[in-house]
C-alpha positions in Angstrom: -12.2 -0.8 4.9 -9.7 -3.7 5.6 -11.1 -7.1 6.4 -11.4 -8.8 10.5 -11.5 -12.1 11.2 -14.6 -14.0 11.7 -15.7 -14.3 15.6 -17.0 -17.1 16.8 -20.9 -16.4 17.6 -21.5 -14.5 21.0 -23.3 -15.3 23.7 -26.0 -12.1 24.0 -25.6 -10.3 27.2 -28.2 -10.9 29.4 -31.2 -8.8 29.2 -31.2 -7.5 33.0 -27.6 -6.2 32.1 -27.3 -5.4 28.8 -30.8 -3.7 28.7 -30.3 -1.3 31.9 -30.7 2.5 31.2 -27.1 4.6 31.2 -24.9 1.4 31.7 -23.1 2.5 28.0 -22.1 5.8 26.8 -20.2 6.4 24.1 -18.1 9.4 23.4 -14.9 11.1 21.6 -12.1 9.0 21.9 -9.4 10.6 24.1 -5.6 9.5 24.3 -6.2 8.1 27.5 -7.7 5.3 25.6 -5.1 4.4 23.7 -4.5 0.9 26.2 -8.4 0.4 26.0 -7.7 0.5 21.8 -5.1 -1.9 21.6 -7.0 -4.5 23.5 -9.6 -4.4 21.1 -7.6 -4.3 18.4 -5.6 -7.6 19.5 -9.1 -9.0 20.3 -11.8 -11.0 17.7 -13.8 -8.6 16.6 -17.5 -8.4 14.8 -18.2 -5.9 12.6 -16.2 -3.7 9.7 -12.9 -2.3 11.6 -10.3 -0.7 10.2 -8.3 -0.9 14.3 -4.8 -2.5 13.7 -2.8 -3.6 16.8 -0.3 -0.9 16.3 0.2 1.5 18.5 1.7 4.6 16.8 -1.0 4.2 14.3 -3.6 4.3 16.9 -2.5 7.2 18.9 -2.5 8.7 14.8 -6.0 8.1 14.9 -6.2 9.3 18.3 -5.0 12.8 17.5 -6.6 12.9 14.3 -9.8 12.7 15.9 -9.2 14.8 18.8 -8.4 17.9 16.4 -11.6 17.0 14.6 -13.5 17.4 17.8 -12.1 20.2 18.2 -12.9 22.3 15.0 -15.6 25.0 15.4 -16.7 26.5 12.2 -13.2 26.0 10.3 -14.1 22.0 9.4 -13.4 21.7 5.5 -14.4 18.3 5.1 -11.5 16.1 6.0 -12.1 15.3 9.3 -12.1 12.2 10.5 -14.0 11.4 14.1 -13.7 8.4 16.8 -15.9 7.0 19.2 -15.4 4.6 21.8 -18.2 2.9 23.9 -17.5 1.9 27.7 -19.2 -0.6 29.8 -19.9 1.9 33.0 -21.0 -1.3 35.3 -17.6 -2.5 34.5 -15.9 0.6 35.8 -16.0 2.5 32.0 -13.8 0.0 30.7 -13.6 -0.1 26.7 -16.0 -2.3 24.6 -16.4 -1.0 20.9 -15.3 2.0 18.9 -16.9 3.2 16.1 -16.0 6.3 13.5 -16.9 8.7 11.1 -15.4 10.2 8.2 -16.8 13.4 7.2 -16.2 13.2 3.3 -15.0 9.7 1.1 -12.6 10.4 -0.8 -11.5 14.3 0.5 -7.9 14.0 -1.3 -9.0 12.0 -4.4 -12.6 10.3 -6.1 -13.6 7.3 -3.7 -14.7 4.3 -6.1 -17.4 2.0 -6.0 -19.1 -0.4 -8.6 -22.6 1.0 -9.8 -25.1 -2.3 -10.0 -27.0 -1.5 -13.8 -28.9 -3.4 -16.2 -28.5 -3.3 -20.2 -31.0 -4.3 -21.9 -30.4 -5.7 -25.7 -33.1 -6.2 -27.6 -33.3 -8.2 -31.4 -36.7 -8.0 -33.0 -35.6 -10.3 -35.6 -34.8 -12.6 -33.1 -37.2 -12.4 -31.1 -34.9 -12.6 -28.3 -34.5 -9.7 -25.1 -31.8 -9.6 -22.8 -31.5 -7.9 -19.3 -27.6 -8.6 -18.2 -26.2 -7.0 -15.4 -23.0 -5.4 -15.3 -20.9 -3.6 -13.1 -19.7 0.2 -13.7 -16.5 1.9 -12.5 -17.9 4.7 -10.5 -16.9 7.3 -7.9 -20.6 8.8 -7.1 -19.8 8.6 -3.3 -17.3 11.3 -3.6 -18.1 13.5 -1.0 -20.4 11.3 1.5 -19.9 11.2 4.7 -18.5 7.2 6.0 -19.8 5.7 8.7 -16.3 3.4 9.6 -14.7 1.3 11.9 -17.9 -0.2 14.1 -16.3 -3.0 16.2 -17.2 -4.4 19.2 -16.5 -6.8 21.8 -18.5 -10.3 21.2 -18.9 -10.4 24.7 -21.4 -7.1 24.3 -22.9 -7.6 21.2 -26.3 -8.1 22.5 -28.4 -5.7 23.9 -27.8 -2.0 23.5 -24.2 -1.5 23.2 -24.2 -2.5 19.4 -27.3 0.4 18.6 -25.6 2.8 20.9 -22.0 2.0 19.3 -23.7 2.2 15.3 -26.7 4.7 15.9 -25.2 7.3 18.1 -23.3 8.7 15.6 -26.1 9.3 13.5 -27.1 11.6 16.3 -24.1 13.3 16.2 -24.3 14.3 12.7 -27.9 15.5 12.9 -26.8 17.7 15.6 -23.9 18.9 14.0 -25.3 18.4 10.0 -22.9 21.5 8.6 -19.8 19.2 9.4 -21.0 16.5 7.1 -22.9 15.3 3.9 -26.8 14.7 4.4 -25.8 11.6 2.0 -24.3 8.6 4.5 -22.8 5.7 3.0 -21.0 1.9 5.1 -18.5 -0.3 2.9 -19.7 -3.6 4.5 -16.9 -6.9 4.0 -17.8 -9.2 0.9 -16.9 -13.0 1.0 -13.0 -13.7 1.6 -11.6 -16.6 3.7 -9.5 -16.8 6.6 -6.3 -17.9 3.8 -7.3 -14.3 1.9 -8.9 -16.0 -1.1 -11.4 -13.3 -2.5 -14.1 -14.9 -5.6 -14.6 -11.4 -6.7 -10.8 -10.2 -6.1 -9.3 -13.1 -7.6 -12.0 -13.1 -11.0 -11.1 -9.1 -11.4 -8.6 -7.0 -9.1 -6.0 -10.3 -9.5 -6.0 -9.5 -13.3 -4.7 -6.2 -13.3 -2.6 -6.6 -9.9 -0.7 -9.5 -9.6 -1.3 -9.4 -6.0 -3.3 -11.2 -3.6 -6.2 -9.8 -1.4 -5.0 -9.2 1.6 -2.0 -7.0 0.3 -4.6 -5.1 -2.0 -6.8 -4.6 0.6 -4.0 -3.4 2.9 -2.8 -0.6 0.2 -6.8 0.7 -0.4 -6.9 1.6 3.1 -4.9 4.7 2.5 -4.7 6.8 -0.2 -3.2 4.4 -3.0 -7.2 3.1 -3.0 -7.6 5.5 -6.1 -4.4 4.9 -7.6 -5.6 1.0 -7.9 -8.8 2.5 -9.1 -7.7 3.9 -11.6 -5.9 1.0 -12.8 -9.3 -1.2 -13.1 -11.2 -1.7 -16.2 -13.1 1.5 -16.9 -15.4 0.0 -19.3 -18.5 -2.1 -17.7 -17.8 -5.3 -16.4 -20.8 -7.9 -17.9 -21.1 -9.8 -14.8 -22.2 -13.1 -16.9 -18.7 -13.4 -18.3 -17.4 -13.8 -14.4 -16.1 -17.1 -13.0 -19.7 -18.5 -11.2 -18.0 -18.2 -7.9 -17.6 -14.5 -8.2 -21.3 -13.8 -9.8 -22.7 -15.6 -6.5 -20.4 -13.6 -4.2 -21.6 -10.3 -5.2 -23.5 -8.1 -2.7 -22.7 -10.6 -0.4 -21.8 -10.4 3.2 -19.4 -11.8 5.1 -20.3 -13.4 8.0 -18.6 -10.8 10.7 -20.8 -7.6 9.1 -23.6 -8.8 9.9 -24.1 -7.0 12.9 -23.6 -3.5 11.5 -25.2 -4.0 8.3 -28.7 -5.4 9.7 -28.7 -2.4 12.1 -27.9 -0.4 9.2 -31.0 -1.7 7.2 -33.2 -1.4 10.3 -32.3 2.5 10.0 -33.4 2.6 6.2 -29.9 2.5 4.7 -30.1 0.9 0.8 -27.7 -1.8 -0.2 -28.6 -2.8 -3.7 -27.0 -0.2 -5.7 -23.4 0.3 -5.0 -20.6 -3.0 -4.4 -16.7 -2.2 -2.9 -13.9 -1.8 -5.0 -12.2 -4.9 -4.1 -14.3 -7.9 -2.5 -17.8 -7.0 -4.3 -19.5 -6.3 -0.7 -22.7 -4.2 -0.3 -21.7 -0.2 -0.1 -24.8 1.0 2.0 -26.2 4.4 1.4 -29.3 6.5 2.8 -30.3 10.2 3.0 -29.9 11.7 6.7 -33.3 13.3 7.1 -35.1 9.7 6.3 -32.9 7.6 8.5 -35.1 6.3 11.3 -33.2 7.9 14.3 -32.8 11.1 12.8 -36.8 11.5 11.4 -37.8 10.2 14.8 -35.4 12.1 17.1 -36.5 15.0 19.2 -34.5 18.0 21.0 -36.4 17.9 24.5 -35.0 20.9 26.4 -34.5 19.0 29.6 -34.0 15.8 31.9 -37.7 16.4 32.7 -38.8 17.0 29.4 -37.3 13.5 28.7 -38.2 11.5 31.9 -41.8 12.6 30.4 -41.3 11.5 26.7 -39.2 8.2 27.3 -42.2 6.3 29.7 -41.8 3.0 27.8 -39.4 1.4 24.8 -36.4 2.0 24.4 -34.5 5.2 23.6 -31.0 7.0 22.3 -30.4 9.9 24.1 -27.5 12.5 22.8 -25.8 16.0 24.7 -25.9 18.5 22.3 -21.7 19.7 22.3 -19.5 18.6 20.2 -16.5 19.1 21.9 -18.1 17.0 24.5 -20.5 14.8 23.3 -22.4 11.9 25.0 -24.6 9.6 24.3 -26.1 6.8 25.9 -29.3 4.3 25.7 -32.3 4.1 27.7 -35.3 1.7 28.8 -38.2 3.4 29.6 -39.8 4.1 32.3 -36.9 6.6 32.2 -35.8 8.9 35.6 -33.9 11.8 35.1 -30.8 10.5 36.6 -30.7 7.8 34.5 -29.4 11.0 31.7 -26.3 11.3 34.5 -23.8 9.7 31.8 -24.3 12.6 29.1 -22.7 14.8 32.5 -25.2 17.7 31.6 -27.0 20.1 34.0 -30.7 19.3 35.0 -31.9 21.8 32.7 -29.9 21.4 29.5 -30.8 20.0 25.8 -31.1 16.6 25.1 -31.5 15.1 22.0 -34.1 11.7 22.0 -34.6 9.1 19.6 -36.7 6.0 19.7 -34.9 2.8 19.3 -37.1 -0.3 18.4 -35.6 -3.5 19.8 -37.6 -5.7 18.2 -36.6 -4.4 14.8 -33.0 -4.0 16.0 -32.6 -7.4 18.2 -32.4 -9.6 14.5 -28.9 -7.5 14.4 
């Protein structure tokens, strides 16, 4: 995860717009996008992105993604998958990419901190304590990462932001023997604009004489573990932390908000697991009891779904992975408003209710 800078607050897109059946679709990234991924890089952002404005390591990403797409049954677990979302009233032009990465830590353990509680107990005393402490861990091994949601402020209103975070969760409950039915989200802790980090600067900055920005910068490849390893492997009793750091754990920086409170609206958990470096909420949840996969349906055509989506709003998903679609719906729904999936009449879709009024506090 490596940190964006806070945007100022958007102005939501108007509802007549932003609410309108088929106007996003997200889909693989292709390296015709590459322009379209540089502008948003070089833009504000909101969200958790890991998008750098450079352009070889974009079209890196790129092609990492496209040969990820285009696995069949050989996947092993290090795949690494991008999505962008376009605005189609805007003539398809880019507004967010989002990613997934089939398994944390394929090369090497991916660390967390484990939240615990030790109680010590002195009958003679007459005194109990409950202190918390934090424990070097690397239990997420082997999840799959949701990674790299960011959208344009402009569109973060509306149903671009569910399409951009949930769709993927569709795409992984098509396709669940690519991935781990464990999902975790790293989510930013508190750090300010000049890189001072509370929880960095009252642990990390200890053991590396660096400053956050330049650790964060060398955990987003694969040194991550080799600073890991380097930590304190014995519990860290959070009472002997500075107070500044205490407060900032588990909390969220202003620009995750968006991802993580549609995260929670799907049933993800935040209380157990903090990142490495900033102490942010690490967000996990088990596929089957996520809200749009236990709610989604394979309807077996546009029909079938013109009859299923009459009211509320809806995620609808092709079923191909080489070519997958998805887009978001308001019902009463017509079966060309499924046109942006660019299926037949008569093929699969996959249909998931999506509950604005949980998901609009996002």
């Amino acid at each position: 995860m490596s940190r964006t800078v806070t945007s100022p607050s958007p102005e939501p897109v108007a509802a007549a717009s932003g609410h309108a059946s088929g106007r996003y679709l997200l889909r693989p990234a292709a390296l015709a996008d590459l322009p379209g991924l540089e502008r948003l890089a070089q833009a504000s952002a909101i969200g958790i992105s890991s998008l750098v404005p450079d352009r070889a390591l974009l079209r890196d990403k790129l092609e990492r993604s496209l040969k990820s797409f285009a696995a069949d049954d050989d996947v092993s677990g290090e795949e690494h998958y991008l999505f962008v979302l376009e605005d189609r009233a805007q003539g398809g032009v880019l507004v967010g990419t989002s990613g997934i990465a089939a398994s944390a830590g394929f090369h090497d353990r991916f660390y967390s901190y484990r939240n615990e509680y030790v109680v010590q107990v002195s009958p003679e005393l007459e005194a109990r304590n409950r202190i918390h402490t934090l424990h070097l861990c690397h239990d997420l091994t082997g999840v799959t990462l949701l990674t790299g949601f960011h959208i344009d402020p402009a569109h973060a209103g509306g149903l671009a932001p569910q399409l951009l975070s949930r769709g993927r969760l569709l795409f992984i409950a098509q396709f669940p023997e690519r991935f781990s039915d464990r999902i975790a989200s790293e989510h930013p802790g508190l750090a300010d604009d000049n890189g001072r980090c509370p929880f960095w600067d009252a642990v990390g900055r200890r053991f590396f004489h660096m400053d956050y920005p330049a650790a964060e910068q060398l955990a987003s490849g694969p040194r991550r573990t080799l600073i890991a390893e380097l930590l304190p492997q014995s519990p860290i009793y959070v009472p002997l932390l500075p107070e500044e750091a205490q407060w900032a754990l588990g909390q969220l920086a202003p620009v995750g908000e968006l991802p993580f409170q549609m995260l929670q609206d799907e049933g993800f958990d935040a209380d157990t697991y903090l990142n490495l470096f900033d102490g942010g909420p690490t967000m996990e949840g088990r596929l089957p009891l996520l809200r749009s996969v236990a709610g989604r349906r394979l309807c077996p055509s546009a029909a079938a779904v013109a009859r299923a989506a009459r009211r509320g709003t809806w995620l609808a998903a092709s079923t191909g992975h080489h070519d997958f679609r998805a887009t978001a719906l308001t019902g009463p729904v017509a079966a060309a408003d499924l046109a942006p999936l660019g299926q037949a009449p008569e093929a699969a879709v996959a249909l998931a209710p999506l509950d604005l009024d949980t998901g609009a506090r996002a």
